[in-house]
N, CA and C atoms of all chains as a GROMACS GRO file, in nm:
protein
  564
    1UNK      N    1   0.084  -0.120   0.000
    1UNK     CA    2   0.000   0.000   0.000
    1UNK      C    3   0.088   0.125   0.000
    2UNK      N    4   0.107   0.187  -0.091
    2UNK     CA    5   0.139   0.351  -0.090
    2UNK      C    6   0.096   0.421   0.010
    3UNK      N    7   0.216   0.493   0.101
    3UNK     CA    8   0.240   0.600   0.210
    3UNK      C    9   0.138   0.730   0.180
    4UNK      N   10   0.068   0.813   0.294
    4UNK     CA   11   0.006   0.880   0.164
    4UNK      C   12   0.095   1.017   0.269
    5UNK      N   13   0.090   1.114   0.165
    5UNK     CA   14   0.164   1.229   0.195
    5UNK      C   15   0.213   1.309   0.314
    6UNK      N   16   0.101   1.283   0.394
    6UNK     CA   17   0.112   1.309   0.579
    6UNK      C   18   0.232   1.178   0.604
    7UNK      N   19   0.233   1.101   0.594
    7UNK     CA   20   0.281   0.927   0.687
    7UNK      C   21   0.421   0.972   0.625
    8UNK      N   22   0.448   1.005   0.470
    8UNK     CA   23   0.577   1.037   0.393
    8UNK      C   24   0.635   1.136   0.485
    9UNK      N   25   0.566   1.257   0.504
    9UNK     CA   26   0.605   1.419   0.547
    9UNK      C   27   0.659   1.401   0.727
   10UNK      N   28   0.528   1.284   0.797
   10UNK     CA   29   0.638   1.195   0.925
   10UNK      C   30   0.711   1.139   0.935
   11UNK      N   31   0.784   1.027   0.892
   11UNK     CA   32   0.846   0.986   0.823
   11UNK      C   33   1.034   1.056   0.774
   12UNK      N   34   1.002   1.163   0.717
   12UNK     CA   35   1.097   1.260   0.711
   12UNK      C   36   1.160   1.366   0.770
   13UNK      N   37   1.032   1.396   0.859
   13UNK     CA   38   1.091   1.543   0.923
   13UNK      C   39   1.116   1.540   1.045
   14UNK      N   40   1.207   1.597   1.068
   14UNK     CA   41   1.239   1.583   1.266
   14UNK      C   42   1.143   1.660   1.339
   15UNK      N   43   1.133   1.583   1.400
   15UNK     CA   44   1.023   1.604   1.499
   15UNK      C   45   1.017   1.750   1.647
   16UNK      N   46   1.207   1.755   1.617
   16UNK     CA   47   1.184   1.849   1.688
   16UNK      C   48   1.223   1.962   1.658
   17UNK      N   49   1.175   2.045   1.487
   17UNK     CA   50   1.206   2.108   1.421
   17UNK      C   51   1.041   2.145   1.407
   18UNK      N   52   0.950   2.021   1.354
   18UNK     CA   53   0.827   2.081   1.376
   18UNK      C   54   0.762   2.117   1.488
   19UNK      N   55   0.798   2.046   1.624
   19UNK     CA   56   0.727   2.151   1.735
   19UNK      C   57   0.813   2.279   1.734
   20UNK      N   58   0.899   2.326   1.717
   20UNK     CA   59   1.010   2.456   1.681
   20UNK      C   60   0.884   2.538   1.634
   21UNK      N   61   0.808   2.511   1.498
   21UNK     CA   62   0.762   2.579   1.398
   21UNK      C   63   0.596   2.568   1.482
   22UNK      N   64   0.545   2.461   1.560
   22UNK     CA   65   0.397   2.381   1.598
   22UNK      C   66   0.435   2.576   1.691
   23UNK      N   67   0.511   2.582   1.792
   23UNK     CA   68   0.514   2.625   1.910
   23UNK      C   69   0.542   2.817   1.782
   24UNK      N   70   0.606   2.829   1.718
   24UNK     CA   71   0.645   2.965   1.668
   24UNK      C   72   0.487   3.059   1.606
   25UNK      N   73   0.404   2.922   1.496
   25UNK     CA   74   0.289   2.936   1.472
   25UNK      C   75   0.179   2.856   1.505
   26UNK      N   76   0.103   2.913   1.562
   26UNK     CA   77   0.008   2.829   1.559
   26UNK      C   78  -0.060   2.717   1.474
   27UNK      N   79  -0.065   2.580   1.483
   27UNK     CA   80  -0.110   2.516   1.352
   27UNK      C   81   0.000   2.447   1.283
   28UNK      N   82   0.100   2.597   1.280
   28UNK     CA   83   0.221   2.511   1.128
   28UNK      C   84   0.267   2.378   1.235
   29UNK      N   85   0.271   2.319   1.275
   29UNK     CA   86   0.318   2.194   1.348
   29UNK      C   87   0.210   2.056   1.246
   30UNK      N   88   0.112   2.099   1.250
   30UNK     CA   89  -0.010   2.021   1.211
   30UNK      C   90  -0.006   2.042   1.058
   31UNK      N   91  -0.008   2.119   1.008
   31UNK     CA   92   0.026   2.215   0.846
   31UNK      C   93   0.111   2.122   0.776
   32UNK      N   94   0.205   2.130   0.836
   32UNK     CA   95   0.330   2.035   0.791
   32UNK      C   96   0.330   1.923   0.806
   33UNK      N   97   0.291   1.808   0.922
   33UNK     CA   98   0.236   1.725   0.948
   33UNK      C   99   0.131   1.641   0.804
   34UNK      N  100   0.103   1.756   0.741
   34UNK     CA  101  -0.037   1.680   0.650
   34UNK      C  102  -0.194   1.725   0.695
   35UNK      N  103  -0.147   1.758   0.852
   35UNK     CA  104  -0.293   1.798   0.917
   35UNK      C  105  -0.374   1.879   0.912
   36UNK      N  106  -0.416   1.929   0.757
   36UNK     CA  107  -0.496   2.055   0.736
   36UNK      C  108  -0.589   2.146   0.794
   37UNK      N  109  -0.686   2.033   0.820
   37UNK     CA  110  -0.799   2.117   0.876
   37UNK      C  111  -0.754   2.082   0.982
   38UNK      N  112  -0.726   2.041   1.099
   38UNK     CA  113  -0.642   2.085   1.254
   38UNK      C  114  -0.550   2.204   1.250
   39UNK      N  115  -0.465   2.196   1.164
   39UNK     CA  116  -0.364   2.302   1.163
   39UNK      C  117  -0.458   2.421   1.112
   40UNK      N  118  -0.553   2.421   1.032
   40UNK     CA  119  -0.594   2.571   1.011
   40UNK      C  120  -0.691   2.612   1.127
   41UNK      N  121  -0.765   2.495   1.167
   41UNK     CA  122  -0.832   2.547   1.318
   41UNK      C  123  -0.760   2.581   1.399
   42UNK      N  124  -0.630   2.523   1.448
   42UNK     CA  125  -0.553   2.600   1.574
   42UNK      C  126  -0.468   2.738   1.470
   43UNK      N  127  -0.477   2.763   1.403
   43UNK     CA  128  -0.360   2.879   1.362
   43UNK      C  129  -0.525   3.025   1.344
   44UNK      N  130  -0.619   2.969   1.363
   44UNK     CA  131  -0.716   3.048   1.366
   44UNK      C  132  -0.799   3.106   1.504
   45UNK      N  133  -0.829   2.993   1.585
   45UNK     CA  134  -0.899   3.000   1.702
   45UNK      C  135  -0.778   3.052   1.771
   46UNK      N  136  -0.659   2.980   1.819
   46UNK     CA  137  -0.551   3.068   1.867
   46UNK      C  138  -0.520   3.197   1.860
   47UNK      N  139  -0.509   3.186   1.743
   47UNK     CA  140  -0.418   3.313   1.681
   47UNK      C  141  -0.524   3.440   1.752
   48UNK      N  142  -0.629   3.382   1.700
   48UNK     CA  143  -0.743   3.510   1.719
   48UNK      C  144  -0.801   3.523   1.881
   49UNK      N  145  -0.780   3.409   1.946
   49UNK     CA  146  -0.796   3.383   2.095
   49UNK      C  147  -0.733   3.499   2.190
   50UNK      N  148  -0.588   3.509   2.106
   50UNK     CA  149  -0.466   3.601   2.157
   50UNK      C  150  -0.536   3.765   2.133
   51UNK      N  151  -0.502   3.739   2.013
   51UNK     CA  152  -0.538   3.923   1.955
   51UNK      C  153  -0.686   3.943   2.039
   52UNK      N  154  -0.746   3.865   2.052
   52UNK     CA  155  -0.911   3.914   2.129
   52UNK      C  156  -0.859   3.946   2.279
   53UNK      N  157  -0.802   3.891   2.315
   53UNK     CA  158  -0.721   3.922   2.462
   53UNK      C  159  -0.628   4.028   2.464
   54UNK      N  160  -0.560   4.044   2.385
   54UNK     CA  161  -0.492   4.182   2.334
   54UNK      C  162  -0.580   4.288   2.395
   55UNK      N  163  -0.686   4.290   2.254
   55UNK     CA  164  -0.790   4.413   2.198
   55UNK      C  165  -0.910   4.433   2.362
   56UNK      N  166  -0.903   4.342   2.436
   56UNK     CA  167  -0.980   4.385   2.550
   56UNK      C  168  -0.894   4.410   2.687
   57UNK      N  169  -0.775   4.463   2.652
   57UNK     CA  170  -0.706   4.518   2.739
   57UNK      C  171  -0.611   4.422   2.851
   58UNK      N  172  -0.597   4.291   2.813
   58UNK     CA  173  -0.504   4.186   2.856
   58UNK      C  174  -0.354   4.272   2.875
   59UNK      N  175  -0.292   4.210   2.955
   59UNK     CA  176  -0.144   4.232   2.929
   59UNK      C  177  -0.057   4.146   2.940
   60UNK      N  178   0.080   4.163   2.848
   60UNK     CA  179   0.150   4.039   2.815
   60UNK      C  180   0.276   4.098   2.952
   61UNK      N  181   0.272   3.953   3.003
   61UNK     CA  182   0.322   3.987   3.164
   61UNK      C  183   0.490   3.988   3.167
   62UNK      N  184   0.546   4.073   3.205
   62UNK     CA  185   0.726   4.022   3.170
   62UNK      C  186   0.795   3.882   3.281
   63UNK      N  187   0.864   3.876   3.260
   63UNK     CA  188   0.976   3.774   3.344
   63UNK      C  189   1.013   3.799   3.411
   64UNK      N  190   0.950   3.874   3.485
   64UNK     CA  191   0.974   3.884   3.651
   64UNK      C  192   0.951   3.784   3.792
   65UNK      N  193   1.107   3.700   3.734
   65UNK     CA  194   1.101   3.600   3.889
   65UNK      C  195   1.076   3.661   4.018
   66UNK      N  196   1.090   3.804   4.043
   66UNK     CA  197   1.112   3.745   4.194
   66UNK      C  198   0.934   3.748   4.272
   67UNK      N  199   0.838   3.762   4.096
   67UNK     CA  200   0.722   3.729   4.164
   67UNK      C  201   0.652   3.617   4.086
   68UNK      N  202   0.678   3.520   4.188
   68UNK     CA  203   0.584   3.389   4.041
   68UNK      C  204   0.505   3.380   3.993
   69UNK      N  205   0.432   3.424   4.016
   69UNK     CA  206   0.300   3.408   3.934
   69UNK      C  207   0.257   3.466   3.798
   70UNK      N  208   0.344   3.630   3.833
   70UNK     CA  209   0.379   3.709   3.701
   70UNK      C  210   0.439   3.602   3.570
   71UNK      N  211   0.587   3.562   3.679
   71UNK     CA  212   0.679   3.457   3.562
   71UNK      C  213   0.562   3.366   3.494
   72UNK      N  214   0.493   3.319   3.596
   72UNK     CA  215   0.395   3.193   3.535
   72UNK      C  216   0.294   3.230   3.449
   73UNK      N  217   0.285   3.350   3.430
   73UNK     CA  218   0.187   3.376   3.342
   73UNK      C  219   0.250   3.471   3.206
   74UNK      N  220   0.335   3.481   3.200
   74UNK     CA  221   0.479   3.487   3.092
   74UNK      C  222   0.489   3.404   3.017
   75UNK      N  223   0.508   3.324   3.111
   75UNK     CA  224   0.554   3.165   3.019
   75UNK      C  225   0.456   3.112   2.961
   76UNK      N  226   0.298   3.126   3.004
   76UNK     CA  227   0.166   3.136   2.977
   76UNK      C  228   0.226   3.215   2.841
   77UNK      N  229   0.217   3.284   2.889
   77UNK     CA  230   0.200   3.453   2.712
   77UNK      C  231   0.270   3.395   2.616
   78UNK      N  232   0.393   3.282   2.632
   78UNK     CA  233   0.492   3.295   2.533
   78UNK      C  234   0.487   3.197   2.458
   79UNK      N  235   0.382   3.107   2.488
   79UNK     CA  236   0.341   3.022   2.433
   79UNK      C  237   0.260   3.037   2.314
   80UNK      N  238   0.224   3.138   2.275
   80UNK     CA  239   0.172   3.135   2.162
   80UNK      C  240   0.270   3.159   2.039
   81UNK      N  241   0.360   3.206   2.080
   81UNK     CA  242   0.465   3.230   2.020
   81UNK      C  243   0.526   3.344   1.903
   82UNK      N  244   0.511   3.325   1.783
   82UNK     CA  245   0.515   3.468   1.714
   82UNK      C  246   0.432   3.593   1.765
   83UNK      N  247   0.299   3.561   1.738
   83UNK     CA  248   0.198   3.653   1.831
   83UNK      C  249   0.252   3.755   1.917
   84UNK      N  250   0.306   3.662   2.013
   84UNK     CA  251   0.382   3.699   2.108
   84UNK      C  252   0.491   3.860   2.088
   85UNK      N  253   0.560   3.798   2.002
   85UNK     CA  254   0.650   3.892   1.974
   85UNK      C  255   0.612   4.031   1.894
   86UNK      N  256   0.516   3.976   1.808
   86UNK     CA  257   0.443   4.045   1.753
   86UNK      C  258   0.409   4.167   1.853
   87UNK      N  259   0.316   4.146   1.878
   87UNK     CA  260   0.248   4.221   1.969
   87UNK      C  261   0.332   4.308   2.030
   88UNK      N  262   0.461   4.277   2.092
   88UNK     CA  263   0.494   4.283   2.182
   88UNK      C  264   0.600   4.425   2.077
   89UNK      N  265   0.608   4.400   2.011
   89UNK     CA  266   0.720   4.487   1.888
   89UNK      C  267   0.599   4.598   1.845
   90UNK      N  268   0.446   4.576   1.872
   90UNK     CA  269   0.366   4.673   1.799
   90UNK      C  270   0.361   4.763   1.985
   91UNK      N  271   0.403   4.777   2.076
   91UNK     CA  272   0.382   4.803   2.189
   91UNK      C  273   0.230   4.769   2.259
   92UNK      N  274   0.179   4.680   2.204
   92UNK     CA  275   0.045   4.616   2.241
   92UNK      C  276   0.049   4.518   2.383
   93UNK      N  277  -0.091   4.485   2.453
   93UNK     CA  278  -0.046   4.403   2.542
   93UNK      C  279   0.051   4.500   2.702
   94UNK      N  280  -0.009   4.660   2.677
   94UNK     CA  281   0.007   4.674   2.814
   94UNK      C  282  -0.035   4.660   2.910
   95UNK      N  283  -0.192   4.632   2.928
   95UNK     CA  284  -0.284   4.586   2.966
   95UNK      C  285  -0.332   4.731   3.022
   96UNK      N  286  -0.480   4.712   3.102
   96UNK     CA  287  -0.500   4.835   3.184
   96UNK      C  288  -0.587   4.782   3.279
   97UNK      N  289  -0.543   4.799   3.386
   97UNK     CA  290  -0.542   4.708   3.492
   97UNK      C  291  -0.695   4.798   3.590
   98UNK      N  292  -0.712   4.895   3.557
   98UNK     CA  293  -0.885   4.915   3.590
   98UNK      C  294  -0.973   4.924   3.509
   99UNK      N  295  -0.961   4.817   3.369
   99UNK     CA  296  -1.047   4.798   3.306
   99UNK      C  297  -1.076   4.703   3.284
  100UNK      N  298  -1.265   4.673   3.283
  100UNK     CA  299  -1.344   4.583   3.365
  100UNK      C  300  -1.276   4.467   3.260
  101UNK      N  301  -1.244   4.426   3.149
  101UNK     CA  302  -1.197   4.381   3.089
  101UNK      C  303  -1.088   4.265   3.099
  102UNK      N  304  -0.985   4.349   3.193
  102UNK     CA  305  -0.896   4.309   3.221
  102UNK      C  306  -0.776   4.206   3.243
  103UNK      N  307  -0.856   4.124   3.352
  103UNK     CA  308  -0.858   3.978   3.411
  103UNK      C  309  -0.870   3.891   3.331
  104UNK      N  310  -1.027   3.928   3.242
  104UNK     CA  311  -1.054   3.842   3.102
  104UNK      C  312  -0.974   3.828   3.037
  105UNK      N  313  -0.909   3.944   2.993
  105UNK     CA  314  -0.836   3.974   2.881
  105UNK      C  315  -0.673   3.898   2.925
  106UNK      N  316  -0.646   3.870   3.033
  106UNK     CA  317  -0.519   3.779   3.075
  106UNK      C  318  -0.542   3.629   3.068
  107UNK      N  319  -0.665   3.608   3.083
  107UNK     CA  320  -0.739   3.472   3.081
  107UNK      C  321  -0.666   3.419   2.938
  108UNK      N  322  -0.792   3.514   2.845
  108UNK     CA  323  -0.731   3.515   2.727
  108UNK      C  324  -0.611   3.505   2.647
  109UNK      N  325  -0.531   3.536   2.717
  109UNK     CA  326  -0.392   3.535   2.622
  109UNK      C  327  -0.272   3.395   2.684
  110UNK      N  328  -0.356   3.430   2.785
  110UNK     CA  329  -0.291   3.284   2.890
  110UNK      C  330  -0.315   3.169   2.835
  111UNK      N  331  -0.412   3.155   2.838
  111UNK     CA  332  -0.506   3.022   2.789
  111UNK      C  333  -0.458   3.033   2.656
  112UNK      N  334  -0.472   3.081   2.586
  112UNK     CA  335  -0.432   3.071   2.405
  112UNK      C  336  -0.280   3.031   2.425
  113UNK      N  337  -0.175   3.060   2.521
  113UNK     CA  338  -0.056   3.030   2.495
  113UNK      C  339  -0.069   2.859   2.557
  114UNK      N  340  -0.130   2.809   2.635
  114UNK     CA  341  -0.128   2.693   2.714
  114UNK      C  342  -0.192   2.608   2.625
  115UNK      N  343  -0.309   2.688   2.553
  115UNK     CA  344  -0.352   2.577   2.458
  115UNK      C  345  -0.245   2.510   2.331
  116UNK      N  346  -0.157   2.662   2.280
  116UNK     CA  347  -0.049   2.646   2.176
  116UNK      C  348   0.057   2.540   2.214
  117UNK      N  349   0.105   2.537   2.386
  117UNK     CA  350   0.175   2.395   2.418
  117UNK      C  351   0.107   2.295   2.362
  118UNK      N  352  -0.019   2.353   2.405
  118UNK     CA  353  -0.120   2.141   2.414
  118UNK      C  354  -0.048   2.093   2.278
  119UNK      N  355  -0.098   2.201   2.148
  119UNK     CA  356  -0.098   2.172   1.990
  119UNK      C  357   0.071   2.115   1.961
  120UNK      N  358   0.172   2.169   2.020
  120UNK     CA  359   0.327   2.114   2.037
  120UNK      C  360   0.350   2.002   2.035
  121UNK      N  361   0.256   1.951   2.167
  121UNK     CA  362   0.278   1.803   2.201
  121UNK      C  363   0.189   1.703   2.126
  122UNK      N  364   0.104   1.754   2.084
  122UNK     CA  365   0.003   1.675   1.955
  122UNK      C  366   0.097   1.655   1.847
  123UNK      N  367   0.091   1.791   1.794
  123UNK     CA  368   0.228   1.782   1.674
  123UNK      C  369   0.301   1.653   1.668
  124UNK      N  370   0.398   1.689   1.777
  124UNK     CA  371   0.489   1.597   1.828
  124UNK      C  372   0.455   1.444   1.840
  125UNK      N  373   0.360   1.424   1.912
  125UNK     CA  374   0.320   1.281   1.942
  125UNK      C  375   0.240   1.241   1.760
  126UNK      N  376   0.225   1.309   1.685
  126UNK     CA  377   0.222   1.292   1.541
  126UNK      C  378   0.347   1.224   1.490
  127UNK      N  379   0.442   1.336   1.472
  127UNK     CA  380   0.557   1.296   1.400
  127UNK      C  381   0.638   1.204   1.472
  128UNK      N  382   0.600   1.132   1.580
  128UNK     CA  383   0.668   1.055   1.658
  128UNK      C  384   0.576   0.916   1.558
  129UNK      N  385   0.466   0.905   1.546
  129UNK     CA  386   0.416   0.806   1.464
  129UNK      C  387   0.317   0.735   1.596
  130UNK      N  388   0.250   0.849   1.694
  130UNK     CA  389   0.214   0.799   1.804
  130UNK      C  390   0.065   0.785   1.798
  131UNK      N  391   0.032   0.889   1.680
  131UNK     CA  392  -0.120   0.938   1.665
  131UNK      C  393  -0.160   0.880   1.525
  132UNK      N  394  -2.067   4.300   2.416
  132UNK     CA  395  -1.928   4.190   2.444
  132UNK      C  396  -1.881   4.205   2.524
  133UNK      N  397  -1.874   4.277   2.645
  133UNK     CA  398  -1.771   4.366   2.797
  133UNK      C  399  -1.875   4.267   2.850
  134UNK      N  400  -1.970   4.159   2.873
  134UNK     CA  401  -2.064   4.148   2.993
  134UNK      C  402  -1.933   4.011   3.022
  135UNK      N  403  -2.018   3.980   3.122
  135UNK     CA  404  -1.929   3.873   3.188
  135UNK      C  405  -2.015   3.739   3.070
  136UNK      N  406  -2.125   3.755   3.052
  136UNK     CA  407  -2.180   3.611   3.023
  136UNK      C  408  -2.082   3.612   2.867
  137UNK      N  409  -2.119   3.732   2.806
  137UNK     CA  410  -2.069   3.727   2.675
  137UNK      C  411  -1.904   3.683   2.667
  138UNK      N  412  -1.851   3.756   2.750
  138UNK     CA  413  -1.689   3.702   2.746
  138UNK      C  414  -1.674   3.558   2.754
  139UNK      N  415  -1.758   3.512   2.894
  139UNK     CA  416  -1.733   3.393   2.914
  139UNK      C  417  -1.770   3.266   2.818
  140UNK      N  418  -1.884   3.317   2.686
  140UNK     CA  419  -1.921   3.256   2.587
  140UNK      C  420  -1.835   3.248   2.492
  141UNK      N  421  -1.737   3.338   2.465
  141UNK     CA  422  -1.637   3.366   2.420
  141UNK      C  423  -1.575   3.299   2.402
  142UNK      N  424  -1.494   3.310   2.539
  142UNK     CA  425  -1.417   3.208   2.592
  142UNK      C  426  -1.429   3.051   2.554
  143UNK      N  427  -1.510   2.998   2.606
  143UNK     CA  428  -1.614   2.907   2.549
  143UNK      C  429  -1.568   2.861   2.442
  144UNK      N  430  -1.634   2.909   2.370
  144UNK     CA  431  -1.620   2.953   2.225
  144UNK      C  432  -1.467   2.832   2.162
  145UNK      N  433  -1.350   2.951   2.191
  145UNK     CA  434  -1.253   2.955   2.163
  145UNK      C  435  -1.165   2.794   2.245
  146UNK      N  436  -1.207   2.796   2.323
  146UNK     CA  437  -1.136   2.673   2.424
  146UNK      C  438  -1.218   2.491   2.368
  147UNK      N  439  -1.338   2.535   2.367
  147UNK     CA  440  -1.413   2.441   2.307
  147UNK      C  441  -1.345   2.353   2.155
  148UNK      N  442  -1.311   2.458   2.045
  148UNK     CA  443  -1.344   2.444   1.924
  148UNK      C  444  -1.170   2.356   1.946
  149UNK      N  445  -1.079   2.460   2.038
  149UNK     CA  446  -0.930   2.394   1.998
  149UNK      C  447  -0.968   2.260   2.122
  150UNK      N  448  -1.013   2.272   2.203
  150UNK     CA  449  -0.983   2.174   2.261
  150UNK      C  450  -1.050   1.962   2.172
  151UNK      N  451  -1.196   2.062   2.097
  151UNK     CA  452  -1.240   1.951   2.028
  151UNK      C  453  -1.114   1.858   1.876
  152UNK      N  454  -1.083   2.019   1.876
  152UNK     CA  455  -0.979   1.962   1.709
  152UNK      C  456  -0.830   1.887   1.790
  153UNK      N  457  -0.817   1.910   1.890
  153UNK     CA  458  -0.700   1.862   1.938
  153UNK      C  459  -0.729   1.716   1.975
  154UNK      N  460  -0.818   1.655   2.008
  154UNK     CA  461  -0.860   1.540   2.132
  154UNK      C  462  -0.971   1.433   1.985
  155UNK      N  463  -0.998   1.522   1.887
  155UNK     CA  464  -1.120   1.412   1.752
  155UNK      C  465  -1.057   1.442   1.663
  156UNK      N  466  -1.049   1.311   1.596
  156UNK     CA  467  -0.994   1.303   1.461
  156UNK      C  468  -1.120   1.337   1.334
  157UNK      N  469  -1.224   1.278   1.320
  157UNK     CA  470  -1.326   1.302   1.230
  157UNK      C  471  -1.428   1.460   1.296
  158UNK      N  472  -1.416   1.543   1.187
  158UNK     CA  473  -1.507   1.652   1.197
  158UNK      C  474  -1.615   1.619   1.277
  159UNK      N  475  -1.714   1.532   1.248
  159UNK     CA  476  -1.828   1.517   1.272
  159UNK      C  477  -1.789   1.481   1.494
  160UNK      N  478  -1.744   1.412   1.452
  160UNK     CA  479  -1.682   1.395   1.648
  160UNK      C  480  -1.672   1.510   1.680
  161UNK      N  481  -1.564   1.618   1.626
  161UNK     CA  482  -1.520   1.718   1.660
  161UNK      C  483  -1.617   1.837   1.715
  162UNK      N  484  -1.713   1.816   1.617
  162UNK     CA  485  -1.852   1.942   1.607
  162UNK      C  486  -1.890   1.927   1.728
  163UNK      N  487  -1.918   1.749   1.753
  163UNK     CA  488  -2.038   1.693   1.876
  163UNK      C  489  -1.988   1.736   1.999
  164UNK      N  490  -1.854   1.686   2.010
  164UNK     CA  491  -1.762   1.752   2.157
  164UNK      C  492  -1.745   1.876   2.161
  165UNK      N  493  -1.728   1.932   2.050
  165UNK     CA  494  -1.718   2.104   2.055
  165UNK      C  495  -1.821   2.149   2.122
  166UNK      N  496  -2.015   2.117   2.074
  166UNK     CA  497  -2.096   2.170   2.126
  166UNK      C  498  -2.115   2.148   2.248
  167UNK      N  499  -2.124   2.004   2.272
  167UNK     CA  500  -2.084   1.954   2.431
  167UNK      C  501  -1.995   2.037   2.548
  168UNK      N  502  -1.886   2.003   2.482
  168UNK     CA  503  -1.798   2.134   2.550
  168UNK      C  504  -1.852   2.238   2.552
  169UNK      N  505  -1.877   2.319   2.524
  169UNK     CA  506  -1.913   2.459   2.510
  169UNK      C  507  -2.062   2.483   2.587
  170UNK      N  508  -2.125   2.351   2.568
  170UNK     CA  509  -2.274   2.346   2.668
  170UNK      C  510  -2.231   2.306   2.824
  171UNK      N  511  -2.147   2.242   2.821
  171UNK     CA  512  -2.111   2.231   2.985
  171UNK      C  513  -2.023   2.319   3.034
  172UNK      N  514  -1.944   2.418   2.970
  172UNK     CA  515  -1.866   2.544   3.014
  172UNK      C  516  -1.977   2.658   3.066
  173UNK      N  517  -2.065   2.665   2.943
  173UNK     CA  518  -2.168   2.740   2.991
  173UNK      C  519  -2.227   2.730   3.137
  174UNK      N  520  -2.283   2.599   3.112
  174UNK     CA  521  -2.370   2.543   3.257
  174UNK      C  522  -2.320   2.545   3.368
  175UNK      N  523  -2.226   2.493   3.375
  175UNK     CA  524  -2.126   2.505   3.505
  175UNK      C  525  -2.127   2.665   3.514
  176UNK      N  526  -2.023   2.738   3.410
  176UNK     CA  527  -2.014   2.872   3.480
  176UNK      C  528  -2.178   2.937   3.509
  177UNK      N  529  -2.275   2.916   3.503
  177UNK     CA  530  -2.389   2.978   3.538
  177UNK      C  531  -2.470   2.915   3.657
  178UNK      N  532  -2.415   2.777   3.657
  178UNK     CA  533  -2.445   2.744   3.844
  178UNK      C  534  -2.353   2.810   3.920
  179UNK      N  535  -2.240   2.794   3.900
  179UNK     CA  536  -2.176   2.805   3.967
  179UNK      C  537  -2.175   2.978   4.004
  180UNK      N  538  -2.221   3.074   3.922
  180UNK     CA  539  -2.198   3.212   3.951
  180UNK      C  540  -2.365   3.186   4.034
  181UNK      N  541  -2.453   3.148   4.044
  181UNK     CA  542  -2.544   3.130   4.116
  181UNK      C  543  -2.492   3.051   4.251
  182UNK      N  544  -2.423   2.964   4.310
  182UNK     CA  545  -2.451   2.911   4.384
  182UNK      C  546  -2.353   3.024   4.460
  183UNK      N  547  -2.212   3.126   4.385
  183UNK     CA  548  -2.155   3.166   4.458
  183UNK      C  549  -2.191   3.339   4.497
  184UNK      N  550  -2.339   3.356   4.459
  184UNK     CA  551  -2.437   3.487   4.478
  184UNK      C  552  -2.467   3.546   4.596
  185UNK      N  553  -2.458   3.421   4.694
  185UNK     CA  554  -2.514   3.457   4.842
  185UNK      C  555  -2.413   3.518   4.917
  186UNK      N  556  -2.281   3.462   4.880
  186UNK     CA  557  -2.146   3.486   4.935
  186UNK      C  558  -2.114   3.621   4.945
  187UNK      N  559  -2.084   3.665   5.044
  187UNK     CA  560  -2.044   3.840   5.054
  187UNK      C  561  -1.899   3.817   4.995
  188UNK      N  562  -1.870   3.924   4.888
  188UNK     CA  563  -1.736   3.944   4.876
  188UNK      C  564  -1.692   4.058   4.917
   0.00000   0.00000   0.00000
């Protein structure tokens, strides 16, 4: 039976080059994979998960160990990955911290980066030949 | 869109759809758990902002 183009594209590519790319964009992990319609649902619901958390006044939290929770919700933010930087280069993502918004809006960008791990390790457990 | 229900539908929304495409392989699975999901995010958060009403904050 002939490989069909996804099984070929696993098969070939290192695995830890596409979570590199799963974790940079949203989706491209799955994209590349063969996984079309997965990869265009997470490079969409994500992507846009973030910017909606942005646009309602979220803020992208810095790396400040000596308070954890900040750090932990950093590492949260950075998970979405380009986005990330994005944003972060347009000076977006200062948040404003008495607007009713707010909290939501950290939810938001948090959660979109935690979900972008989940999609990493999917990726991954793909090109591993696990899924 | 600023209300709490609407955000939290939102939310919803968004957590539902990736969490369904991540966990079902066939669309049709995907849709069913999506709505599922998204009907028990709802429900819960609306008991639960009821049961925690009485509570002085």
């Amino acid at each position: 039976m002939r490989a069909t183009a996804a099984e070929r594209t696993q098969s070939t590519s290192n695995p830890y080059l596409i979570c590199a790319a799963a974790w940079l964009i949203p989706g491209a992990g799955h994209l590349w994979l063969g996984r079309r319609q997965k990869g265009l649902i997470f490079l969409i619901t994500l992507t846009a998960m973030f910017a909606f958390g942005i646009w309602i006044e979220g803020r992208l939290f810095p790396f400040d160990l000596t308070q954890p929770l900040v750090a932990l919700s950093a590492f949260g933010d950075i998970g979405i990955g380009l986005p990330y930087f994005a944003a972060k280069a347009m000076n977006a993502g200062a948040g404003r911290v008495v607007a009713i918004t707010y909290e939501y809006g950290n939810a938001f960008i948090i959660v979109a980066g935690l979900l972008n791990m989940l999609t990493v390790l999917d990726a991954f457990d793909i090109a591993q030949g696990r899924k | 869109m600023t209300t709490h229900l609407g955000l939290m539908a939102v939310f919803s929304v968004f957590v539902s759809v990736a969490f369904a495409a991540l966990t079902r392989e066939e669309p049709a699975d995907q849709l069913r758990f999506a709505v599922r999901l998204f009907a028990g995010f709802m429900l819960v958060g609306i008991v639960l902002g009821w049961v925690l009403y009485p509570l002085p904050l």
